[in-house]
Each structure stands twice: as C-alpha cells, then as structure tokens.
N, C-alpha and C positions, 0 to 999 in steps of 0.2 A: 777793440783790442789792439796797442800799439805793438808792430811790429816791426818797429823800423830800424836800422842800422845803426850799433849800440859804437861810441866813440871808443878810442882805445884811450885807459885810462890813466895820468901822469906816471903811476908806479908802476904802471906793464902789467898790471891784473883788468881784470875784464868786467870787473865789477859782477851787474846780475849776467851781461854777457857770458855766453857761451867761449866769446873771443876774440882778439880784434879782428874788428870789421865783420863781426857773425853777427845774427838776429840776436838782439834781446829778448831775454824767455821773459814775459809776462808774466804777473802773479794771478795763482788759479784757486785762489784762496774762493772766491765770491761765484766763482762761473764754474768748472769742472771739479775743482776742491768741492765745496759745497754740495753739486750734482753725485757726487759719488759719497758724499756721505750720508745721502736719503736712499742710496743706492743701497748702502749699507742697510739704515733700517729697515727697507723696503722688503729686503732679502727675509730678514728674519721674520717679519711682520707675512712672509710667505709661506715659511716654513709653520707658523702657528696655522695658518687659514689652510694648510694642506691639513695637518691634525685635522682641527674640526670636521673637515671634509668627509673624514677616516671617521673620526667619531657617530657624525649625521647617519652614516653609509650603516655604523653599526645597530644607532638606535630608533633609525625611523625607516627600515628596510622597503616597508610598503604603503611610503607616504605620496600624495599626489603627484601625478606626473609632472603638471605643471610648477613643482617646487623644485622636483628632480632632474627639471631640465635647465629652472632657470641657474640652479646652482650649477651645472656642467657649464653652462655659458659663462659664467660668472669667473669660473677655474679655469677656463680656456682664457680668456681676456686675461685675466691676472697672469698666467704663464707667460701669453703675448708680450705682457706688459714688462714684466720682469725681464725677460731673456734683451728684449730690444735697450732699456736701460744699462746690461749689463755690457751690452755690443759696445753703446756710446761710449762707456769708460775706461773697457778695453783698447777700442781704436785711441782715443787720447793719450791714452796711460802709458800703453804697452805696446801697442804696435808701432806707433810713430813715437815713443818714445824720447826720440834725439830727433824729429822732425817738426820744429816749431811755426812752422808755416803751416804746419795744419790744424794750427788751433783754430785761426782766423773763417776754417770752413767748416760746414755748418756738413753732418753725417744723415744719411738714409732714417738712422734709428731713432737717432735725435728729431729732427724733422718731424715724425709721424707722430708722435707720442702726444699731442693734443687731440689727437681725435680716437686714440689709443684712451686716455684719459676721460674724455666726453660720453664715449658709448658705455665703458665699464659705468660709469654714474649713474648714468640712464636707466640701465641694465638692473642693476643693484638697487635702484629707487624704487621698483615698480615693484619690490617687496613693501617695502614700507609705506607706498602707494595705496596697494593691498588693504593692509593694515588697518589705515584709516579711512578706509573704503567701507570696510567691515562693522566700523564704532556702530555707526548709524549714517541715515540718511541726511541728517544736516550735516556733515563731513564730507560728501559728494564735491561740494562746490572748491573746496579746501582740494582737493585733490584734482580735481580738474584744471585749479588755478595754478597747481605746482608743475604738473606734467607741462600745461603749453609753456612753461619756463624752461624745463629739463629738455624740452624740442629747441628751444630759443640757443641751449646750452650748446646742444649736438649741431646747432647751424655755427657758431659762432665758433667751434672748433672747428670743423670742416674750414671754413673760410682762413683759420689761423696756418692750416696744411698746407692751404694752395698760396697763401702769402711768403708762410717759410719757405718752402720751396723753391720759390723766385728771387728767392737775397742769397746771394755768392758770398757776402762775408757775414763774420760775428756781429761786427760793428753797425750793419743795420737792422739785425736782428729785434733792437727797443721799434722798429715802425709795426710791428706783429703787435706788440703792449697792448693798443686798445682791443684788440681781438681776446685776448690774452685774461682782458680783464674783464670784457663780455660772458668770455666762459665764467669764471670762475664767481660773479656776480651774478648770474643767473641758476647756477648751482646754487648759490646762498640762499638767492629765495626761496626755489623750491623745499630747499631743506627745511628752510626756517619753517615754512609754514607746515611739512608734517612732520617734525620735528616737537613743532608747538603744539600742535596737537596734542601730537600725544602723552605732551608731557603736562599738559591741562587735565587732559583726561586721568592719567596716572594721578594728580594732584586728588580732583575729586573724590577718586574711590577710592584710595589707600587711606583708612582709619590712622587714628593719631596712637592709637596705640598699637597698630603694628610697625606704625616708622619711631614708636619710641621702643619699643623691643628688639625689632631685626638690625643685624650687623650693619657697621659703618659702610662694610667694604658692599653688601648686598644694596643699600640703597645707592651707591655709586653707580655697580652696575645697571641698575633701574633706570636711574634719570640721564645717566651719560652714556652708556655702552647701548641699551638696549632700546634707546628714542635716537642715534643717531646725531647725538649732539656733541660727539669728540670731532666725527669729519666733517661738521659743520662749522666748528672754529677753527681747525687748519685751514679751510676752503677759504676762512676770512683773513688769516695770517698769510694764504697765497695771494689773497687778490690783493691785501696791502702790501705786501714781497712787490710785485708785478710795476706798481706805479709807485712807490718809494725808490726802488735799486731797479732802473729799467734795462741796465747792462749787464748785469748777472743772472746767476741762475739758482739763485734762491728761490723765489717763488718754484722752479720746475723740481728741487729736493723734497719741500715741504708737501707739494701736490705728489709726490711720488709715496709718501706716508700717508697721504688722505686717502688716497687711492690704493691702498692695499687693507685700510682701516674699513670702508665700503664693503669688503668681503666679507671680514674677520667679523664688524658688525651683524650683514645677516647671515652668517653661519651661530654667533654666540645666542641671536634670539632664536634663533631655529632649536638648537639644541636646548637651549632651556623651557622649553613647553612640555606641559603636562595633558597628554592627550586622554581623560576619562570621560567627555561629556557623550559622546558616541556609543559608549560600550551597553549594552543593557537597556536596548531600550524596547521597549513590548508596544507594537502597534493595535488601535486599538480600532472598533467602529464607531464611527461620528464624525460630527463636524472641530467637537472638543478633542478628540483624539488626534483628528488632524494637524488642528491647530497648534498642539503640544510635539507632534511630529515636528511641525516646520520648525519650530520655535528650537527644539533638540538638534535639527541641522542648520542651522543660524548658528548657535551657542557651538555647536560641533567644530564649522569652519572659524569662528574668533578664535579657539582655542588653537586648532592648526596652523593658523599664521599669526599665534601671541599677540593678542588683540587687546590691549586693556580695555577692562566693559565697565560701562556706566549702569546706574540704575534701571532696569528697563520698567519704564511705565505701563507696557501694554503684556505684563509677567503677572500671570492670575493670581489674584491676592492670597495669602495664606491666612486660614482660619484653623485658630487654635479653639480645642475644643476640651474640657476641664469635663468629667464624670467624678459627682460625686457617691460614695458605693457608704451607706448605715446597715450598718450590724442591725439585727434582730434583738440583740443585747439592748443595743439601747433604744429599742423602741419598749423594750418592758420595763428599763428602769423609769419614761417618763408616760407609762402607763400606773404603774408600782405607785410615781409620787401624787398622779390626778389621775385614780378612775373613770372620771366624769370626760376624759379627752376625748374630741372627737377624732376618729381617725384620717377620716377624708381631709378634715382641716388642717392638720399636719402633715401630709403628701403632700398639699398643694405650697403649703410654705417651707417645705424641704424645694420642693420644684421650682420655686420660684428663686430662693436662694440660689439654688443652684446655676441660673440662667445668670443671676448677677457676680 
C-alpha cells in the first residue's frame, strides 16, 4: 500500500492528496472497502444465526447436551468473530479516520481472525462430521479423512497468526498467502468430502416423485443449505480471492460470510428435524426385542442430528399378510349348483388360493 509523499499538483489542488506535500490516501476499494462490506453481510448473516439460536432454544428445549453445548461454542466464536471484525473497521474508518499512515499497519483484530476463522470451522464441522458418521459404517473412513484435513486447517491458521504478527506493514502482508491458502484449501476438502456425502446419500433415497412434487425452494434447501454446500463454494471463491488478488482483502470479506454461513448452516439443519422415532417405543423380552431396540436408538440418534438414511439391509423384512374371509352364502350357493361337492376338497383349494 503506497504511501508515499503525494507531489503538489500544477493547478494547486492536491489531486487524491490530502495536500501539498501530505500522504496520499490510497484507494480502499479492494483491502478495507471490500473488508467492511462482508463486514456488513456478516453482521446480518448474525443477526439470522441469533434467531435460529432463539428458535433451537424454543423447539428442542431438552435436546442432547452435546448439541447444546456445541451450539453455545459455536454462538461464542461467532460473537468473537463479529465484534473483532467490527473493531478492524472501526479503527480504519473512524478512529484514524484523517490518519493515513495507519492504513499501512496491520490491527490486533485484524491479525487474529485466521485462527478466529479456522476454530469456528472446526467447530461447526464436527456437526456434519456427526452426520455422516451416523449414514453407516462405510462413511467412517470419509469422516476420518475430513477431520485430519479440518486439523491440517487449524495448523495452517495458527501458523498464519504467528506469520501476521511479525509483518509491520500491509505491503508484506501477500508473504501469509500461502498460509492463507493452506487454510482455506484444506477446509475445501474436508467439506467437499462430507458435503459429498451427503449429498449422494440424499441423491439415493429421495424418490423421483417426491423431488417432482416438493417446492423449488425445498429442494434448494436440501442439497445447498442443508449438506453445507453454499460455504463450501465461498471457501473456494476465498482460496481463489487469496492467490488471484494477493494484496487485498477480498479473500478476508468473502471468508467473513462463509464463516457466519457455518452457523446459520447448522442451526437451519438443527431446526429442521422431525424428532418421532424415539417416541413410543415398548421394550420387549428377547433377543428380537433387543435387536429392534437398538435398531430404534440408531434410527433415533440419525433423526437428531438429520441424518439422511439409506436403505437399511439389515431392517427385518416386512411380510404382508392377505386373509381371505367366504360367506357361508356362498358356500350354499355352490353346494345348491353340485350336491355331489366334496367339502374338504373345496377348503383345501379355498387355502390354497389363498396362500397364492
């Protein structure tokens, strides 16, 4: 960011200068311009994830703890997150206002917010982690492969904090980039992969004829809101922000909307689950009793953490069973037409019909 001593100009105006022989103001279209208008989205994209919050809190009072706590974590980081970007734009905007030498330095608030960024991810992943944790046990590995990514994430931030930290100006701020695009490529994969998941999974079990019936905007929500596939294409608009434009702060606007999208995500699957599989269930003696037990607390937990379920193979086959009921009527009308009928022999071809 040039800051250097702006000429005075042949007709005695100062051009972008402030004035002869003052600093040139810098154009903040790309670096703080930019930074403060995801600052903006950000804001409001906070105000929805506080609703939800309020919503959750109304319709699922006495859901498990460990849902209940990761969402308080989840609301604290996001508050974290908000209050420190609003610091950045304040100090810029408003407090030094008429002080352009302080663009060139790099803020507490500003600084931290990679690793501010990396943990909320983390954090919010281990729902969706969950998830398809839950499909089945051939999803295990898929989950395993994402998380050492989402650690890889949190390494590669952390290292971005201690890098930022040590640069005094703006201007060297692009030597963080590879750091920069570590994180934000290492979020992609994990995403992507249970992401993809579940959006294979969703593929299989939803019938052709409930995605030709259900609303436009319902199946939206399904394959984009509720598999986490909106902040997985910001996550890819930051990491090419990051190494396209290495001197601005677009990549840090866009990750400022992915990262409140992360919330707003698992608060919207939270609130949309329909918790009945749990309700009613009669324990019974046996091994088959057991077995229907577990199999009810399996199906119980997929439902609480909005699981799309696949066919299960090992779900006790269902047998339909047809009773056919003859009148007394018409056993005398085909006595009436052959006397001569033998009885027995007509039970056993009623029985047998009936078996087919």
């Amino acid at each position: 960011m040039d800051l250097s001593l702006a000429p005075p100009a042949a007709d005695g105006s100062g051009g972008s200068a402030l004035g002869d022989g003052l600093l040139q103001v810098p154009s903040l279209a790309n670096t703080y311009g930019a930074y403060l208008i995801g600052t903006f989205f950000g804001t409001g994209l906070y105000g929805f994830f506080v609703h939800q919050v309020y919503r959750y809190a109304r319709l699922f009072p006495t859901d498990t703890l460990f849902i209940r706590l990761l969402i308080l974590t989840v609301m604290i980081l996001e508050t974290i997150h908000m209050v420190f970007t609003m610091h950045t734009c304040y100090y810029y905007t408003i407090s030094n206002y008429f002080n352009p030498a302080v663009l060139d330095r790099g803020i507490w608030s500003l600084n931290v917010v990679p690793i501010l960024v990396g943990v909320n991810m983390f954090i919010s992943q281990l729902f969706f982690a969950r998830r398809v944790y839950l499909i089945g046990k051939h999803y295990r590995f898929v989950v395993a492969i994402s998380m050492l990514f989402f650690v890889v994430e949190i390494a590669f931030s952390v290292a971005a904090v201690g890098e930022v930290i040590s640069i005094s100006t703006f201007d060297s701020i692009s030597k963080v980039n590879h750091l920069l695009a570590g994180t934000f490529g290492a979020a992609i994969m994990g995403d992507t992969l249970l992401t993809g998941s579940l959006m294979w999974v969703l593929s299989r079990n939803r019938s052709v004829e409930t995605r030709q019936i259900e609303p436009f905007i319902e199946t939206l929500n399904v394959y984009i809101i509720n598999t986490g596939l909106l902040h997985d294409v910001l996550n890819i608009v930051s990491f090419i922000a990051v190494l396209a434009l290495p001197h601005g702060l677009i990549h840090g606007s866009v990750s400022i909307i992915a990262t409140r999208l992360y919330g707003n995500t698992l608060m919207a699957v939270l609130n949309s689950r329909k918790l009945n599989v749990s309700r009613g269930i009669e324990v019974l003696d046996g091994e088959v009793s057991m077995n229907i037990f577990s199999r009810a607390n399996r199906l119980a937990a997929q439902e609480r953490w909005n699981v799309p379920q696949v066919p299960d193979s090992s779900a006790p086959p269902v047998i339909n069973i047809q009773v056919t009921t003859e009148m007394g009527g018409d056993m005398d009308k085909r006595m009436s037409k052959n006397p001569n009928v033998n009885m027995d022999e007509v039970r056993r071809t009623d029985w047998k019909t009936a078996r087919q």
